[in-house]
KOLDO-314055 format. One line per field, with one value per residue (C-alpha): residue number from 1; residue in three letters; z, y, x. Coordinates in Angstrom, 3 decimals, padded with zeros to 6 digits. Layout:
% KOLDO-314055
nr	c(NUM | ...)
rest	c(ALA | ...)
z	c(Z | ...)
y	c(Y | ...)
x	c(X | ...)
% end
This chain:
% KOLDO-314055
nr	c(1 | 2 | 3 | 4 | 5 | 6 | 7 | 8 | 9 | 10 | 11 | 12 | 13 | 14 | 15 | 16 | 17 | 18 | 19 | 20 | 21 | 22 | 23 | 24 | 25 | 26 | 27 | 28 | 29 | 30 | 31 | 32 | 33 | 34 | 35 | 36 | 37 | 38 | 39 | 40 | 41 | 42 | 43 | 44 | 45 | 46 | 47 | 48 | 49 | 50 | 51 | 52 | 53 | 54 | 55 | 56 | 57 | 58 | 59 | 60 | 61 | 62 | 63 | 64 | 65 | 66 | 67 | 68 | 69 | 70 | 71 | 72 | 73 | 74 | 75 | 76 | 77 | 78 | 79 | 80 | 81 | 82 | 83 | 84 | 85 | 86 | 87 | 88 | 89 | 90 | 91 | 92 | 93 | 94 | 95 | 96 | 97 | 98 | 99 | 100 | 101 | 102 | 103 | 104 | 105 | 106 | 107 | 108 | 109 | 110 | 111 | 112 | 113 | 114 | 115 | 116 | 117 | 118 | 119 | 120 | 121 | 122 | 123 | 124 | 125 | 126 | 127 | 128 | 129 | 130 | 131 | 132 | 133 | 134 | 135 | 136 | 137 | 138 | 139 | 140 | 141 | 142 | 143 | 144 | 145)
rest	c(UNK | UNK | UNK | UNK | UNK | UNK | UNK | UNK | UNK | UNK | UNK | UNK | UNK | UNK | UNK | UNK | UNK | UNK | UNK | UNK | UNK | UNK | UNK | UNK | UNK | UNK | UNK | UNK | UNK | UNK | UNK | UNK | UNK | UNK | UNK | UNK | UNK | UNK | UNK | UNK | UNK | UNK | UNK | UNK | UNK | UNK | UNK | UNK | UNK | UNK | UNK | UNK | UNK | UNK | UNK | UNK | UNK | UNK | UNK | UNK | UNK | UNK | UNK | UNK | UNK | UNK | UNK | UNK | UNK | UNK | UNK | UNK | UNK | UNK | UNK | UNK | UNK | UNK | UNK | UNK | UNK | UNK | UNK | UNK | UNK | UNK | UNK | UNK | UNK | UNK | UNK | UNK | UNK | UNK | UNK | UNK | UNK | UNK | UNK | UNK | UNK | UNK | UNK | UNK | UNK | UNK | UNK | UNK | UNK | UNK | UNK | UNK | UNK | UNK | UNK | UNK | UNK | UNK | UNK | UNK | UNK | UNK | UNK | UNK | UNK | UNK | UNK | UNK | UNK | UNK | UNK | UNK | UNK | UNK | UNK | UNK | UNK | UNK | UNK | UNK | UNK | UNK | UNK | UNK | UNK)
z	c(-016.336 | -017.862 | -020.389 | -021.681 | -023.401 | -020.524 | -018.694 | -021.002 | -021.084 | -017.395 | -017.526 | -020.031 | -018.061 | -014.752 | -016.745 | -017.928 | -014.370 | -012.794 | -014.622 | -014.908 | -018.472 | -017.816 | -015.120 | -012.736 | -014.569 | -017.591 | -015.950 | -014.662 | -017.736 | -019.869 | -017.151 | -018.797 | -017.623 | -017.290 | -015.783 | -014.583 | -010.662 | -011.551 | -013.391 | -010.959 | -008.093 | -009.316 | -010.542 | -006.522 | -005.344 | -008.166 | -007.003 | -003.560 | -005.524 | -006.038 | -004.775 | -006.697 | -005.470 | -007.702 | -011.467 | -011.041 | -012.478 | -010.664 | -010.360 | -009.643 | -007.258 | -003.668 | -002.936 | -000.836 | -004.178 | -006.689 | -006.566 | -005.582 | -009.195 | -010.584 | -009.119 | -009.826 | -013.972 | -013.728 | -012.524 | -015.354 | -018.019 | -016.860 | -017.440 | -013.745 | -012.609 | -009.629 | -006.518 | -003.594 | -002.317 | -002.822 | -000.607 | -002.596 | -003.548 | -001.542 | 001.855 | 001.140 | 000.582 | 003.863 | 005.831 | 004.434 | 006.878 | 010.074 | 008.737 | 009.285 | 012.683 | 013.967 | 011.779 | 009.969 | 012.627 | 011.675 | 009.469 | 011.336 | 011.369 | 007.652 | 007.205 | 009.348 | 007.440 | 004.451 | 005.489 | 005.950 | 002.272 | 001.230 | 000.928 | 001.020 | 000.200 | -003.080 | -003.762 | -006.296 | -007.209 | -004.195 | -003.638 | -003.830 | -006.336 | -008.969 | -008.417 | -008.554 | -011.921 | -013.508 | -012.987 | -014.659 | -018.276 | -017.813 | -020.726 | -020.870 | -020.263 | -023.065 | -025.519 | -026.062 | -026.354)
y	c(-047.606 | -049.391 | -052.330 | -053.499 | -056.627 | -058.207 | -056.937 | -058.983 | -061.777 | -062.358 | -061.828 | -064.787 | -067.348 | -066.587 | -067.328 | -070.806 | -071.794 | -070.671 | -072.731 | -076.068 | -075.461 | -075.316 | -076.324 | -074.868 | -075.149 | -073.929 | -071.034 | -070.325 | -071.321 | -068.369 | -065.452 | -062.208 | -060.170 | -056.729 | -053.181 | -052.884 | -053.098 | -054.123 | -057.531 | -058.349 | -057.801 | -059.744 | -062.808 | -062.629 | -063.001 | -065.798 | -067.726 | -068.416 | -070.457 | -073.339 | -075.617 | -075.154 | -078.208 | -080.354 | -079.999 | -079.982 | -078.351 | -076.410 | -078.331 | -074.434 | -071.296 | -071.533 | -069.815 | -067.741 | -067.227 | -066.968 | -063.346 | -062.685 | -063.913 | -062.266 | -059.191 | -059.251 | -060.133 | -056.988 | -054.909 | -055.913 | -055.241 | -051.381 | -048.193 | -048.220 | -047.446 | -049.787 | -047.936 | -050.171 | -049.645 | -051.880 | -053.168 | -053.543 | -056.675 | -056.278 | -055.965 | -059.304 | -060.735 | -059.460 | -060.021 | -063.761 | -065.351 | -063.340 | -063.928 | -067.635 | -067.220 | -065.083 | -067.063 | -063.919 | -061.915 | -059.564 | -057.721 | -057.378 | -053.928 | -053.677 | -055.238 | -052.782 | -050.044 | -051.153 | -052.030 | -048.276 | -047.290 | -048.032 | -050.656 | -053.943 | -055.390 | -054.735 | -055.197 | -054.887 | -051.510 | -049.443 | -047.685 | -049.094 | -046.280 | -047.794 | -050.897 | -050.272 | -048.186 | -051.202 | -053.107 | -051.343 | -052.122 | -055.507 | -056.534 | -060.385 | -059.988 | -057.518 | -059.891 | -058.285 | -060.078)
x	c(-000.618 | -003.599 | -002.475 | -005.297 | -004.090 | -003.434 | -005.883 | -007.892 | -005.718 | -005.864 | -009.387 | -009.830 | -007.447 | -009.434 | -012.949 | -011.094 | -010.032 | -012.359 | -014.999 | -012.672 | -011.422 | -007.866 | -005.825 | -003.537 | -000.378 | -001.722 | -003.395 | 000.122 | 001.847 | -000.332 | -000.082 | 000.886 | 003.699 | 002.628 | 003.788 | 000.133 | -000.142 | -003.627 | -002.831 | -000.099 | -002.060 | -004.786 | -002.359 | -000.917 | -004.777 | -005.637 | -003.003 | -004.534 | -007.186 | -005.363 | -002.590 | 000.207 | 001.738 | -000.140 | -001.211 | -005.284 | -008.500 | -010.670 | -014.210 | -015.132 | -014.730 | -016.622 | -019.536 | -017.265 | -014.524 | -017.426 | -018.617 | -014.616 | -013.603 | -015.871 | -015.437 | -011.430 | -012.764 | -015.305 | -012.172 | -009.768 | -012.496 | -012.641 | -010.504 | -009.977 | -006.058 | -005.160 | -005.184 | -004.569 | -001.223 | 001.950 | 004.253 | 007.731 | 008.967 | 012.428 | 010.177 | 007.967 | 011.107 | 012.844 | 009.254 | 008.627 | 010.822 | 009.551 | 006.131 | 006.856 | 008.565 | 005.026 | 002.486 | 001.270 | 000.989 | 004.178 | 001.816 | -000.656 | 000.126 | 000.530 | -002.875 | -004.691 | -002.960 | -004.184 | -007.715 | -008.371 | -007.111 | -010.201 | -013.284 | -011.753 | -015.267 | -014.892 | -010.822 | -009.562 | -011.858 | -011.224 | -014.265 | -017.957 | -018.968 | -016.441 | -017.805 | -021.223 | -020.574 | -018.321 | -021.271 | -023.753 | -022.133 | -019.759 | -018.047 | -018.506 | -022.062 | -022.351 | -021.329 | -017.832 | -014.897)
% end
């Protein structure tokens, strides 16, 4: 399921805080709730951006979380379903504390699994071909809102 609004919503707070415009808490204070895996997914990955612990602006994205931002904006501006798979909520809850306990490495497993789903290179699209198409007409650099 494709919802567009916030889609576009999500797209716009990332641009702001990304760029220093708004802050954390407002960032966070804006998200849209959505059925789309594809917004949620990207709000669980934006989050890793900042510290939450503090109320702070972003001076900008790394070189490293540059072309990543961008490339989570690009998705949210396409027609593109979110294909990645899920893991329900019930077993991050269940797996949180022996995450602690083994410092990650409980899903190690998990993250193997889900390194072969697809090209994580260019996550959130999960193939290069949709990537490489979304980028040959992107809709901030077209002028459109």
């Amino acid at each position: 399921m494709i919802d567009k609004e916030s889609r576009s919503q999500l797209a716009h707070l990332l641009r702001q805080l990304s760029v220093g415009q708004i802050a954390n808490d407002q960032f966070e204070d804006q998200l849209p709730r959505s059925k789309d895996r594809a917004v949620r997914e990207v709000i669980g990955q934006a989050w890793l951006l900042y510290d939450d612990m503090r109320e702070h602006k972003l001076v900008g994205p790394s070189k490293k979380d540059r072309p990543e931002v961008a490339r989570w904006i690009l998705f949210l501006q396409t027609d593109f379903e979110y294909e990645w798979p899920s893991l329900p909520a019930w077993l991050r809850i269940i797996g949180f504390m022996p995450s602690i306990l083994t410092l990650g490495l409980v899903w190690a497993p998990y993250r193997m699994w889900f390194e072969r789903q697809g090209d994580c290179s260019v996550w959130p699209f999960l193939r290069d071909e949709d990537f490489k198409d979304a980028k040959k007409n992107p809709v901030f650099m077209s002028g459109a809102a």
